[in-house]
N, C-alpha and C positions, 0 to 999 in steps of 0.2 A: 095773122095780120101781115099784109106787105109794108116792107118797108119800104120808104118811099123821101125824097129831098124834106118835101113841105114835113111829115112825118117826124121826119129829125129833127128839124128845127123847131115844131112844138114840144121835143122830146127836151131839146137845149134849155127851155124859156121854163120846163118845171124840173130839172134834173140836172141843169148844169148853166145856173144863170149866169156866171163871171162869164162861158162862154157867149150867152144871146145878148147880153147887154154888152160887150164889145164889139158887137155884129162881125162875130163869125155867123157865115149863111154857107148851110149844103146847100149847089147847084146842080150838079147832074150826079146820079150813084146809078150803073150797073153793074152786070157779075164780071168783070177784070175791074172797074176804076169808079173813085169818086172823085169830084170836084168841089171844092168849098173856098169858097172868097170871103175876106174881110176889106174894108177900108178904112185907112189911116183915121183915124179923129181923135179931136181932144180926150175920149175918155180910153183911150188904148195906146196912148203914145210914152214916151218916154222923154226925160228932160232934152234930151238931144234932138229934140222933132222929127221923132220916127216912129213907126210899131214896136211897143214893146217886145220881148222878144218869147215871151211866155202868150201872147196873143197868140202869134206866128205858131208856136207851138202846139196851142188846144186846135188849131184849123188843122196844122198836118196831122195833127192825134189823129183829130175827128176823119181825116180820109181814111184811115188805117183801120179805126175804129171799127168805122160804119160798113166796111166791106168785110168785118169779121164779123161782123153780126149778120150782115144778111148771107153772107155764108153758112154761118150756124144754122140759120134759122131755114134755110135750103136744106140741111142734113136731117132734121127732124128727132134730133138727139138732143139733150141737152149737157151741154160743152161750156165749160167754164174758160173765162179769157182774161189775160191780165197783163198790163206793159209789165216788163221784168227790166229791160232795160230803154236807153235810148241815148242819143247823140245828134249834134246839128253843126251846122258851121254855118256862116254869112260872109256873105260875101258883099252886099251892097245895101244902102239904108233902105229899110222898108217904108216907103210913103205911096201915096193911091190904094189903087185896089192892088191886094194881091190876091193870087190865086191858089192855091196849092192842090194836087193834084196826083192820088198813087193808081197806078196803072200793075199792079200785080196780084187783083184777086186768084191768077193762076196757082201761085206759090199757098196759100193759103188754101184750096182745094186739096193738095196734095198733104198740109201739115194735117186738116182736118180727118181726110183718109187713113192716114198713116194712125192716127191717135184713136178713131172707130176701129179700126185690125188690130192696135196692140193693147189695147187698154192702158195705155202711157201717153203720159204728158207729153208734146209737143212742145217746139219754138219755133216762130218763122219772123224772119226779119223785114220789112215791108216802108219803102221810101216814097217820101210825100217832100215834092221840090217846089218849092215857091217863087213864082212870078211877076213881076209889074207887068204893067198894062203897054208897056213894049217886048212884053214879051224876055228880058232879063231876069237871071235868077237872082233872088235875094238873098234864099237860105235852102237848105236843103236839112231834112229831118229823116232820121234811120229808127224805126222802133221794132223793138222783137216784143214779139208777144208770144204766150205761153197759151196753148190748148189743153185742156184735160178734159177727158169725159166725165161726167159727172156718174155716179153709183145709186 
């Protein structure tokens, strides 16, 4: 099965609803970058009249996410994935649409290689930056995730 924007987001609505019912929406996903926007509303906001900051979060996940799985799923293996860690900063309130956006399924080609030749777990670190609708960043999100081949 291709994975595919609309794909995900039916994946979101039975498998990860706190994400669909805040409307995070995948936008654009191929093999380097995906795209996934939410918009500020009452039920994602925070007493300060912003995006909570755990919304922000499952969007950047979900770009990071989504280009590890259709990577995997490109390798024909099956390859266990797990955040191990992660980190963010903000820089300005999150209101409108934001976008967030990771542009390095390259580095992820290379963890998953590496981890099919050694039989060893992988990490790769992979940034998903977030935008308003002028194009300023909000927040920016860092997550390493963990490859293993599966036996």
């Amino acid at each position: 099965m291709k994975i595919t924007p609309s794909k995900l987001n039916k994946f979101l609505m039975f498998k990860l609803p706190a994400a669909f019912f805040t409307g995070v929406r995948t936008k654009e996903l191929n093999e380097n970058s995906c795209v996934v926007s939410v918009k500020h509303r009452w039920v994602n906001q925070n007493p300060f009249n912003s995006m909570f900051w755990a919304v922000q979060g499952m969007a950047a996940e979900l770009t990071t996410g989504a280009l590890v799985m259709k990577k995997i799923r490109g390798s024909g293996k099956k390859i266990s994935m797990l955040v191990a860690s992660n980190n963010a900063s903000f820089t300005k309130k999150a209101t409108g649409r934001i976008t967030f956006t990771c542009n390095e399924g390259y580095k992820i080609d290379d963890a998953i290689n590496k981890a099919i030749e050694t039989g060893e777990g992988q990490t790769v670190w992979l940034n998903s930056n977030g935008v308003n609708k002028e194009g300023v960043e909000v927040s920016n999100f860092n997550f390493e995730w963990t490859l293993k081949v599966k036996s």
